[in-house]
ZAMARGU-4260 file (C-alpha; in steps of 0.2 Angstrom, whole numbers, plus 5000, padded with zeros to 4 digits):
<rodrens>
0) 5394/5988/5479 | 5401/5978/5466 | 5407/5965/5477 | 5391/5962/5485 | 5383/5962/5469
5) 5393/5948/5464 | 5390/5938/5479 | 5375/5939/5481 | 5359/5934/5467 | 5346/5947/5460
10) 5331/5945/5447 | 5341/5946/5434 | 5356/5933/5439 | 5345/5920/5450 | 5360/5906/5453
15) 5376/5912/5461 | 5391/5910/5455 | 5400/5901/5468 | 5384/5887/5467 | 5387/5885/5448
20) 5404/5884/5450 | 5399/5870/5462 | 5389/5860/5454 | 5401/5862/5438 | 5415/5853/5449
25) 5401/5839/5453 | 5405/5824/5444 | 5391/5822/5432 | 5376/5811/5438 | 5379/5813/5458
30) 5367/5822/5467 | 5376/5829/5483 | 5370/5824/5499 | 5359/5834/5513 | 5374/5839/5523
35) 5385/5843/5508 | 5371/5855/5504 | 5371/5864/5519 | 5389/5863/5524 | 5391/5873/5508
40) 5377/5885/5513 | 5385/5889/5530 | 5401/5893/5520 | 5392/5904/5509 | 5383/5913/5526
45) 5398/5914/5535 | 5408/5922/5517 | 5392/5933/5516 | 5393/5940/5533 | 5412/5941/5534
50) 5412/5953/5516 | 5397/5963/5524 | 5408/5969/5539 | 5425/5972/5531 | 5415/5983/5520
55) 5406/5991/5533 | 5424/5993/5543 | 5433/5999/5526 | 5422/6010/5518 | 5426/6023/5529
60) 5442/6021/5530 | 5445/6023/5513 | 5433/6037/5510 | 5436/6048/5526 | 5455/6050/5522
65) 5457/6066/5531 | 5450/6072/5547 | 5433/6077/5549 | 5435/6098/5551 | 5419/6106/5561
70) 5414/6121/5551 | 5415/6139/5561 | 5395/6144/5562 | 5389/6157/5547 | 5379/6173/5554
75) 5362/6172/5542 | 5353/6192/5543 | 5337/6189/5540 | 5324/6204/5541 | 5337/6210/5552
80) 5339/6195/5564 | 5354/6188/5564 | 5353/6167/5566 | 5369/6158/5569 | 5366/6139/5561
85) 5379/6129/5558 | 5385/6128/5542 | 5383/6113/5527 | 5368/6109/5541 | 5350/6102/5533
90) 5340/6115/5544 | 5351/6129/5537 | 5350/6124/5516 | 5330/6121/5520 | 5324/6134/5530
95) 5334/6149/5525 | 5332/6145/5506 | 5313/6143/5513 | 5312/6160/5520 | 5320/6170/5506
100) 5307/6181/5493 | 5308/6182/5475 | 5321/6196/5475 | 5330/6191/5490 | 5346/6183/5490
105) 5358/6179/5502 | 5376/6188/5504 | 5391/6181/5510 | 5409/6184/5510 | 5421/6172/5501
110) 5430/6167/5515 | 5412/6162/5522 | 5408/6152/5506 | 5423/6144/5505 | 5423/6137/5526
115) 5406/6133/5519 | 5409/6120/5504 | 5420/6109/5515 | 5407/6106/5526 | 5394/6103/5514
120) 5406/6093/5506 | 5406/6083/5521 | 5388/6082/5524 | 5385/6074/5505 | 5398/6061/5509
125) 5392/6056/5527 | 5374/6055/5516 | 5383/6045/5504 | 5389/6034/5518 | 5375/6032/5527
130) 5366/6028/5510 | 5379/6015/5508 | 5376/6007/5523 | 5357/6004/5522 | 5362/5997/5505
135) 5374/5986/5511 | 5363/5983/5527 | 5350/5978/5514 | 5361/5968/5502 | 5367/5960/5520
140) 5351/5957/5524 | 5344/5951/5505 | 5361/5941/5506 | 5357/5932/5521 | 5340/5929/5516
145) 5343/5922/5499 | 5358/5913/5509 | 5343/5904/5518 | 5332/5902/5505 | 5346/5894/5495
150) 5349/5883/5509 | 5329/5878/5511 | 5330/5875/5494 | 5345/5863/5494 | 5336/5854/5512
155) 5320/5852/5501 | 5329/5846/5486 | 5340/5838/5496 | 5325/5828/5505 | 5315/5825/5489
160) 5333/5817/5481 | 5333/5805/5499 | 5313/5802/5495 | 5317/5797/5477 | 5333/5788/5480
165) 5322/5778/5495 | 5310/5775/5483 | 5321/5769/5469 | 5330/5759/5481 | 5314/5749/5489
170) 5308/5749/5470 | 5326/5738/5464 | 5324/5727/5482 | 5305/5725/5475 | 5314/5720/5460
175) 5326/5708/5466 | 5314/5700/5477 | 5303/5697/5464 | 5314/5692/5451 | 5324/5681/5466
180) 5306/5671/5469 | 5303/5670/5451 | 5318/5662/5448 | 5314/5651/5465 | 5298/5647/5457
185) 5305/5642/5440 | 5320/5633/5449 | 5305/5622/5458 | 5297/5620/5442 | 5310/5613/5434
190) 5315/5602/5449 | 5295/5595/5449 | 5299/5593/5429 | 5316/5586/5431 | 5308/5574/5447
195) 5291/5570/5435 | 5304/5564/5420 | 5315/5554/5432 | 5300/5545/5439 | 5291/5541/5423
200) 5308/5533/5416 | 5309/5525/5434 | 5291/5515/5429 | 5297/5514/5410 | 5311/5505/5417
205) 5303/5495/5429 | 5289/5491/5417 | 5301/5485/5408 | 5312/5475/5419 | 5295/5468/5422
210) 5289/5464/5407 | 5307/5456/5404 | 5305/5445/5420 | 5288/5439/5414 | 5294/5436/5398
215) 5309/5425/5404 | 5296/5418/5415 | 5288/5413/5400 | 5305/5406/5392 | 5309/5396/5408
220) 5291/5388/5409 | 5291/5384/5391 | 5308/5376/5392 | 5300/5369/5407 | 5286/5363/5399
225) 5297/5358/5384 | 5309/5348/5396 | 5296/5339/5405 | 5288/5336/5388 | 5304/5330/5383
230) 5306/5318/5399 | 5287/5310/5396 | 5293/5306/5378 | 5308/5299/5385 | 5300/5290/5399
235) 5286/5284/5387 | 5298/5277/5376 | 5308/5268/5391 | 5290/5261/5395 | 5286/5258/5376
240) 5304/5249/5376 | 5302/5240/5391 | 5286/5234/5387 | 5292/5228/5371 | 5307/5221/5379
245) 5293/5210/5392 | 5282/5207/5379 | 5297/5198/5370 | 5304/5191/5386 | 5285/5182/5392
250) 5283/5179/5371 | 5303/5168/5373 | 5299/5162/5391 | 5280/5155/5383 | 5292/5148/5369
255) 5304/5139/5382 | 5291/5134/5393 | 5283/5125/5378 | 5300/5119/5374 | 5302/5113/5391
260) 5283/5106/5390 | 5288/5097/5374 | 5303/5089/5381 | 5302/5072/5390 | 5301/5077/5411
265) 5317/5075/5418 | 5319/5068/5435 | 5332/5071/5446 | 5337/5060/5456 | 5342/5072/5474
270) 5342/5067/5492 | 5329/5070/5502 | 5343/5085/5515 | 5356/5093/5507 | 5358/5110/5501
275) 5347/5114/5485 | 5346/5132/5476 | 5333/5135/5462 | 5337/5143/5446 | 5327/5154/5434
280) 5338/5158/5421 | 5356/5167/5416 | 5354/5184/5411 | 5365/5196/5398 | 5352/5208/5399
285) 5348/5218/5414 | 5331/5224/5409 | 5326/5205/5409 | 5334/5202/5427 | 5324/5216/5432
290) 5307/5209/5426 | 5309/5194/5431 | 5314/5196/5449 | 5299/5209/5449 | 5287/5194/5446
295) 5295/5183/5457 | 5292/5196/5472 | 5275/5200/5465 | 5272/5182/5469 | 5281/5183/5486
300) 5295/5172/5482 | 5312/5177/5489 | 5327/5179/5475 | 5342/5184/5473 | 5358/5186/5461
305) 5373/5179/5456 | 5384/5184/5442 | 5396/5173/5431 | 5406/5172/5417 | 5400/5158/5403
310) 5408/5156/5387 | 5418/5175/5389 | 5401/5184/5392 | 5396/5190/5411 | 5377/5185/5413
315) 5366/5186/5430 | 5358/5171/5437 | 5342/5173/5448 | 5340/5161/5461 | 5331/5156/5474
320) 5335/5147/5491 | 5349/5139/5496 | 5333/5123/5503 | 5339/5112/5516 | 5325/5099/5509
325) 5321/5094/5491 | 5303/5093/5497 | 5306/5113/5501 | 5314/5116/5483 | 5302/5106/5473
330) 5287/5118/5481 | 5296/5132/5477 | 5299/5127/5458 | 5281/5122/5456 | 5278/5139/5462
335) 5290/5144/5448 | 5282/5135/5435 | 5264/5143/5438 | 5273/5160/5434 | 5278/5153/5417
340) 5294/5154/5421 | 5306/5141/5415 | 5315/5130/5430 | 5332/5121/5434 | 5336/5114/5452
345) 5354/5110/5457 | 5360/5101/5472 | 5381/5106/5479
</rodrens>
């Protein structure tokens, strides 16, 4: 009975041993799995059942060490009948005890008493054996169902550790997806951040580059303005000087016209055909060439120039022809004249 007791659990020892053992060589914080669960629970079936029949096998063989003797049947006189039952039987310790009065007893010889006590003897052990067995057949059977309750319990537990492991496991994916699209969302956020700042330093920049072109826009029309303004002055003082210089050269040619007024009129005495050319004057300046070839095509008279060295210095003549007649040339220097322009014919 010992052994069984130890096997199996009662009120007053719940968890087997074998289970805490199991869960002490558990490493601490790993639930076992379903089917480690009821692997173990099939083991502990199987131990169960295989303790149960080697005890059912061996108890006899170690209580019955000798043979089983059949006791002779005992003669019982009662009210002179004589009943033969055999001896160490239940009927015979019940019903003759039964049947006796107060000062009856019964009367045997020793021999009779002593073939007696072996077979009661006997009687008490195979009641002892047969109580064995129903308690072994009922710790069997307790066994097996605490076996099966043990291993609908460990299913259950089993199931609710899958549930909450299933649970924490969707929970930690819920988590990681969220914390994955929160950091997709700040990720985006600081893209349209990083985007926003690149395109406002964009415009700063070309506000700026802008602002720089219109500026040297500015500087280039000022210097514009500035060189054009410069040019006018420049051109305005060329006139200014030019001016001057005409003013001075009609002011000397008034001066030689007078002159030539003054003087007694040359003639000249020249054939009526040759060649003749018509002279205005010798030039050093060119300003003055200039002027006074512009007045003698102003008046439509044909000219052209001719320069020469006199006295070391290179001046321009302006002349007009070469005539073939002095009739020709002496038109053409009246023409002269009216221009206020001073004359000189030659002949060659």
């Amino acid at each position: 009975m010992a052994i069984f007791s130890n096997r199996n659990s009662s009120p007053q020892n719940p968890a087997p041993a074998d289970t805490a053992a199991d869960k002490s060589r558990a490493p601490a914080g790993l639930v076992p799995s379903a089917e480690d669960l009821r692997r173990r629970a099939r083991h502990r079936l199987i131990g169960s059942a295989v303790l149960v029949v080697a005890a059912v096998i061996l108890f006899p063989l170690v209580f019955d060490a000798e043979p089983r003797t059949v006791s002779p049947a005992i003669p019982i006189v009662m009210d002179d009948k004589v009943d033969v039952v055999a001896a160490g039987s239940p009927a015979a310790r019940v019903d003759v005890q039964k049947s006796l009065a107060d000062n009856e007893e019964i009367v045997a010889d020793a021999g009779s008493a002593q073939a007696a006590q072996p077979a009661a003897d006997d009687a008490a052990s195979r009641d002892d054996e047969a109580a064995q067995r129903a308690e072994q057949d009922k710790a069997a059977a307790e066994a097996e169902k605490e076996a099966e309750a043990r291993r609908k319990a460990d299913e259950e537990q089993a199931a609710r550790q899958a549930e909450a492991d299933r649970k924490t496991a969707e929970k930690r994916a819920a988590d990681k997806k969220a914390q994955v699209r929160r950091l997709a969302e700040q990720k985006a956020a600081e893209k349209r951040a990083a985007d926003k700042k690149a395109a406002e330093e964009k415009a700063a920049e070309a506000r700026l580059a802008q602002q720089k072109a219109a500026e040297e826009r500015a500087a280039e029309q000022k210097a514009a303005r500035e060189a054009e303004a410069e040019k006018q002055r420049a051109l305005a003082e060329q006139k200014a000087k030019e001016a001057e210089q005409r003013k001075l050269a009609e002011q000397k040619a008034r001066e030689e016209a007078q002159k030539t007024a003054e003087k007694p009129a040359v003639t000249y005495d020249f054939p009526e055909k040759g060649r003749f050319v018509v002279q205005v004057g010798a030039f050093v300046e060119d300003a003055r060439v200039a002027e006074t070839r512009r007045k003698l095509s102003a008046a439509g008279i044909s000219n052209f120039t001719q320069k020469v060295k006199i006295g070391g210095k290179e001046v321009t003549r302006v002349r007009m022809g070469p005539f073939t007649t002095r009739k020709e040339m002496e038109r053409v220097a009246a023409k002269v004249k009216a221009l206020g322009l001073p004359v000189s014919m030659y002949s060659y």
